[in-house]
C-alpha positions in Angstrom: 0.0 0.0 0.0 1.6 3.2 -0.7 1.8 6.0 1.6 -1.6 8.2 0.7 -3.2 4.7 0.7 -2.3 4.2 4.4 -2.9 7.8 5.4 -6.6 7.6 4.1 -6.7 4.3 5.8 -5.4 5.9 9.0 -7.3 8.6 9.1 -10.3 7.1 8.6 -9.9 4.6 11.5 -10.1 8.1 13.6 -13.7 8.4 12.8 -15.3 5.2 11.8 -17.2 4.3 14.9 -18.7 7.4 15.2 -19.7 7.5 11.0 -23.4 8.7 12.0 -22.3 11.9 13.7 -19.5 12.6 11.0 -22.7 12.2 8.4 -24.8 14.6 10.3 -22.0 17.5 10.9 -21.3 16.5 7.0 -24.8 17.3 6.2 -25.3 20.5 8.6 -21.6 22.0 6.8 -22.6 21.1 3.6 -26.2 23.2 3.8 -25.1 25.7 5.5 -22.2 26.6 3.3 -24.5 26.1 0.0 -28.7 25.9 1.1 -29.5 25.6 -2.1 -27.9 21.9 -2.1 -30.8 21.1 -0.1 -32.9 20.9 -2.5 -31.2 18.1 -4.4 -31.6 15.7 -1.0 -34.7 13.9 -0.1 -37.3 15.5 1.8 -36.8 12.9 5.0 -32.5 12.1 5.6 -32.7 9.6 7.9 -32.7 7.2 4.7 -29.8 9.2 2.9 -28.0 10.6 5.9 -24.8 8.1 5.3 -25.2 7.4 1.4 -23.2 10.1 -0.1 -20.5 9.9 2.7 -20.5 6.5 1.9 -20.1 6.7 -2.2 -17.1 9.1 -1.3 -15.0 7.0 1.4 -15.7 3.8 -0.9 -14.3 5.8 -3.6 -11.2 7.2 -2.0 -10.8 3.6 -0.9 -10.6 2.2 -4.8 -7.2 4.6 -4.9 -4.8 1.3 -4.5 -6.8 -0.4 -7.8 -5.9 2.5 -10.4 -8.0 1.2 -13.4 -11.0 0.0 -11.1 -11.1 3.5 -9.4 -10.4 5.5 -13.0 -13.3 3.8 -14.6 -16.0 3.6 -11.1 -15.2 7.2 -10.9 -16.3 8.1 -14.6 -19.2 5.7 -14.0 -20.3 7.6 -11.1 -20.1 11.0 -12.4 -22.4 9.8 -15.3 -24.5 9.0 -12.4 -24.5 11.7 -10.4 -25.8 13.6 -13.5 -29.4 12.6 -12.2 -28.7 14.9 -9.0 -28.1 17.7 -10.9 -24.8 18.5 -10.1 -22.6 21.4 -10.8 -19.0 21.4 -10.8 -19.0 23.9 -8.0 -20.7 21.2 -5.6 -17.8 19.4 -5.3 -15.7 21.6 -3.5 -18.6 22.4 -0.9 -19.1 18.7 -0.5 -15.1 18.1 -0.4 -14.6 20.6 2.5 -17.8 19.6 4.6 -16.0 16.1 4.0 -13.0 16.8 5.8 -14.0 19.5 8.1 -16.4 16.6 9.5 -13.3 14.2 9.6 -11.3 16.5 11.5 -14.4 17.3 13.9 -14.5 14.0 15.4 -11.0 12.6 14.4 -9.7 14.9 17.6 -6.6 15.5 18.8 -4.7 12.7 16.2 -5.8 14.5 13.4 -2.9 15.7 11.5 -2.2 18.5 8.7 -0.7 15.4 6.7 -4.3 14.0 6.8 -6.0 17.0 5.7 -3.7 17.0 2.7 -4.1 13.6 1.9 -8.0 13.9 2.1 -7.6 17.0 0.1 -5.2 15.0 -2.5 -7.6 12.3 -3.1 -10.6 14.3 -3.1 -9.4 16.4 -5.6 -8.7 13.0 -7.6 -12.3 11.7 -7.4 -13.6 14.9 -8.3 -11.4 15.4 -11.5 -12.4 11.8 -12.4 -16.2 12.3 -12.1 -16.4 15.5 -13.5 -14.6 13.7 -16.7 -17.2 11.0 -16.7 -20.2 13.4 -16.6 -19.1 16.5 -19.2 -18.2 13.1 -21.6 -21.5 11.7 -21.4 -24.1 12.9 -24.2 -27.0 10.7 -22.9 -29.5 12.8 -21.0 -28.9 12.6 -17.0 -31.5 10.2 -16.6 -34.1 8.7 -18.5 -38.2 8.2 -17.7 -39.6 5.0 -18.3 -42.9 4.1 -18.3 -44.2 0.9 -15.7 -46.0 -1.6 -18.4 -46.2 -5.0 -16.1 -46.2 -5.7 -12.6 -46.3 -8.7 -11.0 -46.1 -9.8 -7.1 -44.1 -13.0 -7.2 -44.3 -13.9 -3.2 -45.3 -11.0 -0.6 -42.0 -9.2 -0.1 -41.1 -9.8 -4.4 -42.0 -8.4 -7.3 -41.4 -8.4 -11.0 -41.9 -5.3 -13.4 -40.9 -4.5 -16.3 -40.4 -1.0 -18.1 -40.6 0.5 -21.3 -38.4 4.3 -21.5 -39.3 6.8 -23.6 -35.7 7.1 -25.4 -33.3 4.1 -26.0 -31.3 2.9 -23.1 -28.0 1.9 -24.1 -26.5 -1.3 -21.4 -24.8 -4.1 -21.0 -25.9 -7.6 -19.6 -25.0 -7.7 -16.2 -25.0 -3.9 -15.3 -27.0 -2.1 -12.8 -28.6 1.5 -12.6 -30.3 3.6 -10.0 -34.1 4.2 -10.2 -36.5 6.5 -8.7 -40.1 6.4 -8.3 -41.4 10.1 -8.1 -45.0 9.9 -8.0 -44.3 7.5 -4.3 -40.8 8.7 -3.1 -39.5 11.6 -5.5 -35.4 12.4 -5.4 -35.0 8.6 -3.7 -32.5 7.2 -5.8 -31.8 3.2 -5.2 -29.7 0.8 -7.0 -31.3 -2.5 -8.6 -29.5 -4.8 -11.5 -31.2 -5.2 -14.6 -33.1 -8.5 -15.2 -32.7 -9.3 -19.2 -30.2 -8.6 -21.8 -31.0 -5.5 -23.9 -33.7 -6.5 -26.4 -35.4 -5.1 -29.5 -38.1 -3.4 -28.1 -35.8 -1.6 -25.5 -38.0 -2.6 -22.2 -35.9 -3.6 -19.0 -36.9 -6.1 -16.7 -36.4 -5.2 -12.5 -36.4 -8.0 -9.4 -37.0 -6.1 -6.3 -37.6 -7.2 -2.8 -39.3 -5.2 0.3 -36.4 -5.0 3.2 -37.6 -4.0 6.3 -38.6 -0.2 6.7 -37.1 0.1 3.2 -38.8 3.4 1.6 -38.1 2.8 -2.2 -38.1 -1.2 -2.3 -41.3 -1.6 -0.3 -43.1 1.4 -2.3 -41.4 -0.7 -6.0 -43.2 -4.1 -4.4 -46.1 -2.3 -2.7 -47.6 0.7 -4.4 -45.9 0.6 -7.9 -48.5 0.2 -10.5 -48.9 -0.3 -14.4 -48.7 3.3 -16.2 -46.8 5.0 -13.3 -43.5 6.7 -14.7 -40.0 6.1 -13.3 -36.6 7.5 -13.8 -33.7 5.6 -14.3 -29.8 6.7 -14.2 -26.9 5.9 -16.1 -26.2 2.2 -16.5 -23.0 1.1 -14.2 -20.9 -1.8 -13.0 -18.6 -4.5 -15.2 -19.9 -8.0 -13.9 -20.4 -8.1 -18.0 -19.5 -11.9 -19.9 -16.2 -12.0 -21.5 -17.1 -13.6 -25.2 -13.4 -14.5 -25.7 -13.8 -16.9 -22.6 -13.6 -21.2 -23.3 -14.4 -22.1 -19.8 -17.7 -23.1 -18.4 -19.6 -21.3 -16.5 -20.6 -21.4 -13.0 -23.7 -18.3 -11.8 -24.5 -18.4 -8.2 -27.4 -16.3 -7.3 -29.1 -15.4 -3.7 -33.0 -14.3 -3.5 -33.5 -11.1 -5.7 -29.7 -10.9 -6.9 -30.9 -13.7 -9.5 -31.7 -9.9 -11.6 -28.2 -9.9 -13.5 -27.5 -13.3 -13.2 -30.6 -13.4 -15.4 -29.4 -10.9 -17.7 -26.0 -12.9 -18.7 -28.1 -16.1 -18.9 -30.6 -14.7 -21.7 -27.3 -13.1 -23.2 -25.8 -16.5 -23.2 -28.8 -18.4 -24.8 -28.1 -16.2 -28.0 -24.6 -17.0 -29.1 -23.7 -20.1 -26.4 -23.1 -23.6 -28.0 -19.7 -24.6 -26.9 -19.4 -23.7 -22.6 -21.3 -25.7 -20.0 -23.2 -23.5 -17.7 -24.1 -24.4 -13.7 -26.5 -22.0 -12.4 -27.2 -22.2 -8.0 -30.5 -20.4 -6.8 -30.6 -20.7 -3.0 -33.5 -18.5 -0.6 -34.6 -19.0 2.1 -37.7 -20.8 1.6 -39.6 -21.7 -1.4 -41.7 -19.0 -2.0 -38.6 -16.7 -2.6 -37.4 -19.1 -5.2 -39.9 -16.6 -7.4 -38.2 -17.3 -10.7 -38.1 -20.9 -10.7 -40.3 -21.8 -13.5 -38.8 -19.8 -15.7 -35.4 -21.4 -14.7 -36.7 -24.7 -15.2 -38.1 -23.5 -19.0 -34.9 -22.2 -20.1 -33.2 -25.5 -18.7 -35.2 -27.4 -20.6 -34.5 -25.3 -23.7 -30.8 -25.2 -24.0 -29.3 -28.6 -22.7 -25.9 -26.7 -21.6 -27.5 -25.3 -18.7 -28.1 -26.6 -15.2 -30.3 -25.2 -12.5 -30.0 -26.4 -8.7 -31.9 -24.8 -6.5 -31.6 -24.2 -2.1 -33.3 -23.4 0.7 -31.0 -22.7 3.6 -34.1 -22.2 6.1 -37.4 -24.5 4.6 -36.8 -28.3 5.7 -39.3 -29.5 3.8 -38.1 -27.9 0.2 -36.7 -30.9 -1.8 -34.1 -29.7 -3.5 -30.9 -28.7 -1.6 -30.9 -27.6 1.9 -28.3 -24.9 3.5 -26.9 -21.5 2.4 -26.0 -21.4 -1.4 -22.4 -21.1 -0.8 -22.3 -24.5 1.5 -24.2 -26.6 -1.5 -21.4 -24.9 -4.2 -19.1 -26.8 -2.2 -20.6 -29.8 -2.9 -20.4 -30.0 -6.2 -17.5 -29.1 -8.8 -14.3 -29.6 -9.2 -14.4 -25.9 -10.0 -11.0 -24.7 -10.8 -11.4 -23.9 -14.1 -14.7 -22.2 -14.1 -16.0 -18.7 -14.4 -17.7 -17.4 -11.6 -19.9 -14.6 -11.5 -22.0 -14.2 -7.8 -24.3 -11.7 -7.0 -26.6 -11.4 -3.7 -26.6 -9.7 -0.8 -23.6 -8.8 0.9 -23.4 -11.6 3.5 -24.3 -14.0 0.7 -21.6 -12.7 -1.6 -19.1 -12.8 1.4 -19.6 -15.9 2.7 -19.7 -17.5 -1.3 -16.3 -15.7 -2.1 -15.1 -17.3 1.0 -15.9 -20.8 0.2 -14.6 -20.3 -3.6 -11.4 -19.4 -2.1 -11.1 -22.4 -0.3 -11.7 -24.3 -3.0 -8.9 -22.4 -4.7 -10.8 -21.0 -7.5 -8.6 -18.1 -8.8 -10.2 -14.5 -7.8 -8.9 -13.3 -11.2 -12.2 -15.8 -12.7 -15.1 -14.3 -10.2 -17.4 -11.6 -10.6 -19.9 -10.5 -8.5 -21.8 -7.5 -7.5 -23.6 -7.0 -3.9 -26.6 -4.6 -2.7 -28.8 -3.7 0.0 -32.1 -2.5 -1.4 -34.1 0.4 1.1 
């Protein structure tokens, strides 16, 4: 690690157990110096307090992967578009940033810290302000809802058509927002299906807890309402130069680009073997089964098991996803691509390193839906 690397890390250590606080003097600083910023926040920010705070620590944290960080960065100033973001805000939000750091760091806060924050803020702002002035698309698109479709109570399945093309790749995710239920709530969902002729895009989302924007997609999200979706991001894509088989490991609604690459693969695949492991908790959450079962049915290179790490009486495979991965194989000269939520996606990448699958040949992507 080089020695702004372990600075950020230092510093940071300062003020990690008290990241709620550091978000709320972050917040206060940053409206007071600019009020007008206000009004690009929800109306309620007990949901959004730590989001942006976040989205910039994660970011600074990419610095030790320079190609990873150069192309996230561009990504998420193409996203940030939807906020509608001046160059100006940066700087506010860079020096509420710090000044909050330095507020609860205390007395171990240094000047060499400051700079270093200073250094690699000035980075990520450079490289986002690249990605958004060298996109032409518009900062978000509206989409109209034309099916909906409660798979099991806390699931459901819609699909949308927007109003201009909406250029992605298989595997990708972008934000959405719901304005008529929860306007200037922004949340991250994977698409569900490769891009098709008719331009409609396909969303899995699940109802988590209090969650404002998943229960209101699930709940209250009807046929004709518009949505808003943000610039396409992420790189859990298919490589098409790739000979191996293929291993997908999906848990409960992160099936949604798992989904994608499997109806990418049933257009061009003839030559690669491809596993794909389902596990949820119970049965009911296995809400895309049938269609699993069809598309296994159609294209003899594909395999579907299926889990339930909490139903005793499902008969397929019992246990979490990653334990029944284990079981079969060899794997060692598979791709993996694993997406779920993030104790899921911990816990599988865990087990595929014991196994001593290369990390070079996994892909994954992890969210938290609210």
């Amino acid at each position: 690690m080089g020695d702004l690397g372990r600075m950020l890390k230092e510093s940071w250590s300062l003020v990690e157990e008290h990241q709620d606080k550091v978000a709320g003097y972050f917040y206060a600083r940053l409206f007071l110096s600019n009020p007008a910023l206000r009004d690009l926040f929800p109306v309620h920010m007990d949901v959004q307090r730590s989001r942006l705070l976040d989205a910039v620590v994660r970011a600074v944290q990419t610095l030790e992967d320079p190609e990873k960080f150069d192309e996230y960065l561009r990504a998420l100033g193409r996203d940030h578009r939807k906020f509608h973001v001046e160059p100006e805000h940066y700087e506010v939000v860079g020096g509420a940033l710090i000044e909050a750091m330095r507020q609860y760091a205390g007395e171990q806060w240094s000047v060499e810290y400051d700079q270093a924050w200073a250094d690699a803020y000035a980075t990520i702002a450079s490289k986002m302000l690249s990605g958004a002035e060298a996109d032409t698309n518009p900062p978000y698109w509206y989409a109209e809802v034309v099916a909906h479709e409660r798979r099991a109570k806390d699931i459901a399945v819609f699909t949308v058509q927007p109003m201009q093309p909406l250029e992605f790749r298989a595997g990708q995710y972008l934000s959405v927002e719901c304005p008529r239920i929860q306007p200037r709530l922004w949340r991250t969902y994977s698409v569900a299906n490769a891009p098709r002729r008719d331009n409609t895009l396909e969303f899995h989302v699940r109802a988590v807890g209090a969650g404002w924007v998943s229960s209101a997609l699930v709940r209250r999200l009807e046929v004709g309402d518009m949505v808003r979706l943000a610039a396409p991001m992420g790189t859990m894509n298919l490589d098409r130069r790739s000979t191996r088989d293929t291993v997908f490991i999906a848990g409960g609604t992160g099936l949604a680009p798992i989904k994608s690459l499997l109806e990418e693969l049933t257009r061009y695949n003839r030559t690669r073997w491809v596993h794909l492991f389902f596990g949820a908790r119970n049965r009911e959450d296995l809400y895309d089964l049938a269609e699993l079962n069809r598309l296994a049915a159609r294209y003899p290179w594909l395999s579907v098991v299926t889990s339930c790490s909490d139903d005793p009486t499902f008969p397929g495979e019992q246990g979490d996803i990653s334990e029944v991965v284990a079981r079969y194989g060899p794997w060692s000269e598979h791709d993996f691509f694993v997406s779920g939520s993030g104790p899921m996606v911990k816990a599988t990448l865990k087990t595929l390193a014991e196994l001593q699958v290369p990390s070079i040949r996994i892909k994954y992507d992890s969210f938290t839906d609210f």
